[in-house]
N, C-alpha and C positions, 0 to 999 in steps of 0.2 A: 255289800256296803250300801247298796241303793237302798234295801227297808230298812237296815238300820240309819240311813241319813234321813228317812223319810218320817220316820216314830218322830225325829225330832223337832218335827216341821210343821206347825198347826197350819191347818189347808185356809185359803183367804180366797175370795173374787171380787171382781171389780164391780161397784152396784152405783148405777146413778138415782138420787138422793137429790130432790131440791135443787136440782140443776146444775151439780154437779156429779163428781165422777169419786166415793168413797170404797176403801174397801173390808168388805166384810167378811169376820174370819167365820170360818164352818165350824160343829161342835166334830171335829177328827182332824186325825195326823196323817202325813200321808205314806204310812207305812203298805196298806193296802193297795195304794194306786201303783207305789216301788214294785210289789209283787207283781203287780195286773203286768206292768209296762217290763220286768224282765220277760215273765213269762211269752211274751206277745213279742219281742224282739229276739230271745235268746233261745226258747222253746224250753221243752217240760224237765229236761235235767238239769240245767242253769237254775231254772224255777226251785223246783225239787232240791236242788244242793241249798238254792241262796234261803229258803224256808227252813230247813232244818239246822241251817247253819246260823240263821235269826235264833231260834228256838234253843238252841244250844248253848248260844253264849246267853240269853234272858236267865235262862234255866240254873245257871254257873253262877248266878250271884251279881253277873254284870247289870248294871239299871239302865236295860235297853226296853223293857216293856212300858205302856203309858203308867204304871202305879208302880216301878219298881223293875226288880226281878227276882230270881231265886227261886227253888223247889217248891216254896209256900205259895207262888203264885198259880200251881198246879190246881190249888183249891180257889181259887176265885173265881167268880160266875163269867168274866168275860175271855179267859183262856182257850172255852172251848172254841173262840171266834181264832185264838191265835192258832190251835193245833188245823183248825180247817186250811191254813195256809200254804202245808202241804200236799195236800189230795187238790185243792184248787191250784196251786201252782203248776205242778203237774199237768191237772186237765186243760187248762188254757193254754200251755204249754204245747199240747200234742192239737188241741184243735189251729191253732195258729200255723202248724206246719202242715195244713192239708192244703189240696191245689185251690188256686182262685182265692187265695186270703186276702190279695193286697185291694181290702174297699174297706175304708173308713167304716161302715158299717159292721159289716162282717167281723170286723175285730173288736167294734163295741160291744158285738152279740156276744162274742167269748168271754170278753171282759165281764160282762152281767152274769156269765155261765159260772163264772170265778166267784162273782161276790154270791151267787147265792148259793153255791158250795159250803162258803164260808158262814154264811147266816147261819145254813141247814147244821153245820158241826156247832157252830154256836148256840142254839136253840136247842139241840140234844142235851146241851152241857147244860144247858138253862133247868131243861126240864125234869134231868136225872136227877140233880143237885135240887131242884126242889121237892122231889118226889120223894130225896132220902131227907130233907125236911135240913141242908147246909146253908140255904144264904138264909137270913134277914128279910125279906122282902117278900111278897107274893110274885107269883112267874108271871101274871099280867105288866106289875111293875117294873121287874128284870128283861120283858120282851121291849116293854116302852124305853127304859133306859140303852138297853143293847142293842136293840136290832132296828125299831123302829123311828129312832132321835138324829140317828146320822143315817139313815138308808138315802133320803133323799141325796143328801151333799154325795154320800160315796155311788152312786148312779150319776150325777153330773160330770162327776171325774172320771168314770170310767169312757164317759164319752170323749173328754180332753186326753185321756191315755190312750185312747185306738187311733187318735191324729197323733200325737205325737211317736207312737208308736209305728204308724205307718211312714211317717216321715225318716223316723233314725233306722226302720230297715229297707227302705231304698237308699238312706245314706250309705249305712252299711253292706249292701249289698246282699240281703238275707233273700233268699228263694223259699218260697212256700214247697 
């Protein structure tokens, strides 16, 4: 429920502007940081299930993905970023339950280890599909569009998900 609450949720921060306090939204949803912050709280089969359970209903025709959903979206250049969110799920997942986790740091390393999981399957998808000659675009273009337009915002947030994260599992009382 948390990435798909998160798809629907364009990410924003607080920026001061002329002496005051505006806020600016980021070009992403924050479906990626839902994944970061189960995985990191719940460990890699929560992760694992709530990924494919994402993937599942997109896939079914529901319009849980940013353009839609459905089979056809199998073929769009930015899918490969969504199939990465099982193998990243998973690894952040299993690294978050090794001993010594609970340091705000240590869980934003995992969380970076996640998103560039997720790049790396997305970039694959980028470059096979331009290689058999499927999007529209050159793969310079599709890197600047996908990976490199919102990398900065989704690094910021993954730093806000390893506090929040280390917070709701000392709430929750989760043991590394």
């Amino acid at each position: 429920m948390l990435i798909l609450v998160g798809g629907l949720i364009q990410a924003a921060v607080p920026w001061r502007s002329g002496g005051q306090w505006d806020i600016t939204t980021l070009p992403i949803t924050l479906q990626v940081p839902a994944l970061l912050l189960t995985a990191l709280v719940c460990g890699p089969r929560s992760a694992l299930l709530a990924a494919v359970g994402y993937l599942t209903l997109g896939l079914f025709q529901l319009p849980v993905f940013h353009g839609g959903g459905g089979t056809s979206y199998l073929l769009d250049p930015g899918f490969g970023y969504l199939a990465g969110f099982v193998p990243a799920g998973w690894l952040v997942g299993k690294l978050a339950r090794q001993g010594g986790m609970n340091d705000p740091l240590k869980l934003a390393g995992c969380a970076v280890i996640g998103l560039a999981v997720i790049q790396i399957c997305g970039l694959l998808n980028l470059g096979l599909g331009a290689l058999a000659g499927r999007w529209g675009q050159t793969f310079p273009q599709l890197v600047l569009r996908y990976s490199l337009a919102p990398l900065p915002s989704l690094l910021l947030l993954c730093c806000a998900v390893a506090v929040l994260a280390l917070a709701l599992r000392r709430l929750l009382l989760v043991q590394p």
